[in-house]
N, C-alpha and C positions, 0 to 999 in steps of 0.2 A: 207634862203635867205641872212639872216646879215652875217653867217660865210662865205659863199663865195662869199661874197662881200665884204671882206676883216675883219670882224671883230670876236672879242676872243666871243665867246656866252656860255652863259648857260639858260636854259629854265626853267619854274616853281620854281624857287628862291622861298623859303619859307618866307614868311613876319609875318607869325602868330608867328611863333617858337620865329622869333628877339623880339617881342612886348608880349610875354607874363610875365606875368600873364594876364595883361592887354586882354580885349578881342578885338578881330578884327574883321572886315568883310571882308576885302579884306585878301585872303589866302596867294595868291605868284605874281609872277611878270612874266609872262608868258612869256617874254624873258628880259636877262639882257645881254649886249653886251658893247665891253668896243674895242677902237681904236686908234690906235697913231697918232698924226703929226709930220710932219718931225722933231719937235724941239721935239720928245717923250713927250709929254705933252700927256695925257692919255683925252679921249672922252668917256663920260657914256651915254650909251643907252637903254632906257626903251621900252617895247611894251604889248601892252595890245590886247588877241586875243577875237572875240564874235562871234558865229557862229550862233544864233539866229536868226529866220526872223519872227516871232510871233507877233501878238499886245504888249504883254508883254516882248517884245525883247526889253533891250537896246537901244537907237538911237545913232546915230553916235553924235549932238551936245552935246547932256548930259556926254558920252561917253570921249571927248573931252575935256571938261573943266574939270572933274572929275581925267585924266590921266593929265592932267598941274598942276594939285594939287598936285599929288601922285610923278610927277615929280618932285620938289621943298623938298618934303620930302625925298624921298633917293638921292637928291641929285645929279641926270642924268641933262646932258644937253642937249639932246633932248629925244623923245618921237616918239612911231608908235604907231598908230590906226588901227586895222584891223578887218573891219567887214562885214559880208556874206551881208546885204545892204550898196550898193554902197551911200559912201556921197555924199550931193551936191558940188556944186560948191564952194557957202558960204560958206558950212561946212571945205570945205578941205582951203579956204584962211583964215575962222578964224582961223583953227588948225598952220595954217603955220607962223601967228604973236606970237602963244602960244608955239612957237618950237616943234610942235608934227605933223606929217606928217601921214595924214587920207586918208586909203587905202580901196580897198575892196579886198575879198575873187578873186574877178575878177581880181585886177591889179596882186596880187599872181600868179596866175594860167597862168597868160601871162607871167611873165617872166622865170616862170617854164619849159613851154613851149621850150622858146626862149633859154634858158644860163643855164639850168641844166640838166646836160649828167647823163645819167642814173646810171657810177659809183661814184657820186655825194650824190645819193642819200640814202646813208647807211654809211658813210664814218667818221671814227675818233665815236666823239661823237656825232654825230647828226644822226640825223633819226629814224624811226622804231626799229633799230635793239639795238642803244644805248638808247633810253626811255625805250627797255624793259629789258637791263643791268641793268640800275639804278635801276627798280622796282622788278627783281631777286637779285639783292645786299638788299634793301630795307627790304626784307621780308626774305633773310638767317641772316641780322646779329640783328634782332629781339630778338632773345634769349642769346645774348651777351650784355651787356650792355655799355661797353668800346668799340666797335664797333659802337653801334646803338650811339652812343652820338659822335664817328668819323664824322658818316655819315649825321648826323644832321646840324652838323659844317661846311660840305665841300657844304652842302645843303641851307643851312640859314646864318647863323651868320658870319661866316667869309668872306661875302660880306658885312657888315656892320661897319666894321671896318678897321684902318689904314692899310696902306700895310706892317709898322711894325711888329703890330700884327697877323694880317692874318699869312707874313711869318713864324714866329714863330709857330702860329698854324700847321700850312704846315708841318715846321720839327716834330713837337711834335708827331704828327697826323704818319707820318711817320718812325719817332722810335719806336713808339708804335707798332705801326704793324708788325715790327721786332719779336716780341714775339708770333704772332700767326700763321708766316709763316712756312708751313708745304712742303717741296718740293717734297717728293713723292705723297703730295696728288693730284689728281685733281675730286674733287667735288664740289657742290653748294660753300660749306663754302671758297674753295679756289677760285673758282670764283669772289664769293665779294671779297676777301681780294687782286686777283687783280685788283678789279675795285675801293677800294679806294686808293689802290696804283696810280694807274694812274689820278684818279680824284687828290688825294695828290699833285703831283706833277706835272699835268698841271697848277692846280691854283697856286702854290707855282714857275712855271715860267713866269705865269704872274705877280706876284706879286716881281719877280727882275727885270721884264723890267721896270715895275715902279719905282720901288725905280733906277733903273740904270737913269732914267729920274729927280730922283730928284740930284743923282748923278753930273749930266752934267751941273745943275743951283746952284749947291752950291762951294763955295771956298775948293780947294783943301788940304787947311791946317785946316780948320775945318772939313772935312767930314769924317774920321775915329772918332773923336769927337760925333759927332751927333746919328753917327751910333751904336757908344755903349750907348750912352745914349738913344735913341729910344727903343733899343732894352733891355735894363736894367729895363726900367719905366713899369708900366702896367695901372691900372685907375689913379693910380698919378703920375704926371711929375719924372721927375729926380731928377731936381734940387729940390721935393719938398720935396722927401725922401733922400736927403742928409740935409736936413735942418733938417727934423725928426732926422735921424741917431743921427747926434750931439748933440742933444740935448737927447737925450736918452743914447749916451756914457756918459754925462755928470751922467744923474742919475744915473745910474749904475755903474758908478766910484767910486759917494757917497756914495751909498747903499753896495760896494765891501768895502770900506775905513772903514766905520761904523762897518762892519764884521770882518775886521780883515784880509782880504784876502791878499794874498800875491803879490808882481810886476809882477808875471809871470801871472798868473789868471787876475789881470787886463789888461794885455796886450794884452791876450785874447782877452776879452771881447769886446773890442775898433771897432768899425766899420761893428760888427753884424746884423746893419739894411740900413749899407750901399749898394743900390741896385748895381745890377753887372748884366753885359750880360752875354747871354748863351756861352758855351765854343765852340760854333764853329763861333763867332762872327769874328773872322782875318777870316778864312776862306772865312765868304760872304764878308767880306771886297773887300779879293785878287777877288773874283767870277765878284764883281760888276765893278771895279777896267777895270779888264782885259773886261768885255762885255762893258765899257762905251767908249773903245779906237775903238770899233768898228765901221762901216759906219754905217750901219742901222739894227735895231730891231721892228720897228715895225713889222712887222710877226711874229717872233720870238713864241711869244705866241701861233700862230695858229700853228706853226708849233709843235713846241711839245706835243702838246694838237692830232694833227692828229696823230701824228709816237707814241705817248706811248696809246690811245687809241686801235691802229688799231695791237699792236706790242702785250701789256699785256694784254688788255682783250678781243678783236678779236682773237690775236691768230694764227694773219697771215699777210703776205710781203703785202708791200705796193706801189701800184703802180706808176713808176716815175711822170705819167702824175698828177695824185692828190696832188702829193709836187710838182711839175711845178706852177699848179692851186694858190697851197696855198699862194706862192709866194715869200718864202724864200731862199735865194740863198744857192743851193744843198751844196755845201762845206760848204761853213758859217752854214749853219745849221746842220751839222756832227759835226763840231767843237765845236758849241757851247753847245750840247747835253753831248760833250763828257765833257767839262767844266762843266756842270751841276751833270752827274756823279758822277765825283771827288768828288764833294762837298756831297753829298749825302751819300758816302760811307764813308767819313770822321763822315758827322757830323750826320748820321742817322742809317748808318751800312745797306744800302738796299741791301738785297739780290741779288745774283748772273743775278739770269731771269732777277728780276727788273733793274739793272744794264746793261744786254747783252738788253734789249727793249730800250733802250735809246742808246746802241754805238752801237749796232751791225751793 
């Protein structure tokens, strides 16, 4: 329902995996849906599904106040309710002061009805056919361990984190995968490694319409600035491991001088813990750069999320009337795919398929 009504979704977001060791009761987030306004300023969307109608079911009040808590904690600015009993009236106006919108299995099922056409209902990542991608990727890269900690990340953790780093993971994630691409294969193992190809790099295009949104609100003579330093830091600031840096040249100057070492070895040694961006940082620079001169992006995300979903690991053309639906303007979104490419091959080395699923 939330993707085609407009927004970027992913389902069952793992919550236990971000919080552990720590133990948890609540598993994952049974939808996490993210949207733009016109001023690209990015909207997080939470839902919570219960299909219960038992004595020991849930209630939609408890239900309620319980999702406005979990709301506040990852940080969404609204919230859905959805449960097989219909709430009251009450319930649905408390929910609506606590920015959480309490539905039933019934209001579902009428707009299902009403506004989703049946090639709708399998389409990109969503539905039937892409839950059980995920769960056949899931259980091939099992016996891989640099895969299964891929899949983890594109599943949990890299929703918990800046769009800095995400991005980053995004490439990492997809370099990586360079080394296990096999192109005359096509079995299970090549299946997953399509399917975190295209999970890679949907979430890694929503995560430069973001950052293209922070883009738009910062000064154009500091924003190559920001952007190497964002992307340079990791749990510490920049500026905090340049402060380290210095002071660690310094001892090691001493400790060099004390030694006996010579000008060339200390000259060396000079700015060793100085943090630095990854080498394809001009790269998303120019990437961000050229999509932030554009009209509009909010789609953007669903769109590439449908065309490399439906292209790498479907496997098959994609009908106009579904990129009509999704809402991105047909040229703009060849362009922009094609923009994203580039980058890709530059700074990840993606494979040929992977490359022709995004420009073809």
């Amino acid at each position: 329902m939330c993707f085609w009504q407009g927004s970027y979704v992913r389902a069952g977001v793992d919550l236990q995996r971000h919080y552990y060791p720590d133990p948890l009761l609540i598993t994952d987030l049974d939808l996490l849906a993210y949207s733009f306004t016109p001023q690209m300023k990015s909207v997080k969307l939470i839902g919570e599904a219960k299909s219960g109608t038992g004595k020991s079911a849930p209630k939609p009040l408890d239900r309620v106040i319980w999702l406005a808590g979990l709301q506040r904690i990852v940080r969404a600015d609204h919230a859905i309710l959805l449960t097989a009993t219909p709430p009251s009236e009450r319930v649905r106006d408390l929910a609506r002061t606590l920015d959480v919108a309490a539905l039933s299995t019934g209001d579902l099922g009428r707009w299902e009805q009403r506004d989703l056409a049946e090639m709708q209902q399998n389409a990109g990542s969503q539905g039937p056919e892409a839950w059980q991608a995920t769960a056949s990727t899931h259980f091939a890269v099992k016996k891989e361990p640099v895969l299964e900690r891929a899949f983890w990340s594109l599943r949990s953790e890299i929703w918990f984190v800046s769009p800095w780093q995400a991005t980053k993971r995004c490439v990492g994630i997809i370099a990586e995968l360079r080394k296990w691409w096999t192109p005359t294969l096509d079995d299970d193992d090549q299946a997953a490694l399509r399917w975190l190809y295209a999970e890679a790099i949907s979430v890694l295009g929503l995560q430069i319409v973001m950052l293209v949104g922070l883009a738009r609100s910062t000064d154009p003579r500091d924003w190559r600035q920001q952007v190497e330093d964002r992307l340079a830091e990791g749990l510490v600031p920049a500026h905090a491991m340049r402060t380290l840096s210095k002071a660690v040249d310094m001892y090691v100057a001493r400790a060099l001088s004390a030694a006996g070492a010579d000008a060339t070895l200390k000259a060396e040694s000079v700015g060793a813990f100085e943090p630095a961006p990854p080498p394809w940082t001009e790269q998303l620079v120019e990437l961000i750069n050229r999509l932030a001169e554009e009209s509009t992006l909010s789609e953007l995300p669903r769109h590439i999320d449908l065309v490399i979903h439906e292209r790498l690991v479907k496997r098959r053309h994609i009908a106009p009337d579904l990129l009509q639906i999704c809402g991105h303007d047909l040229a703009s979104g060849e362009r922009h795919r094609r923009w994203l490419a580039a980058f890709l091959r530059s700074a990840a080395e993606i494979p040929d398929a992977v490359s022709k699923a995004l420009t073809a």
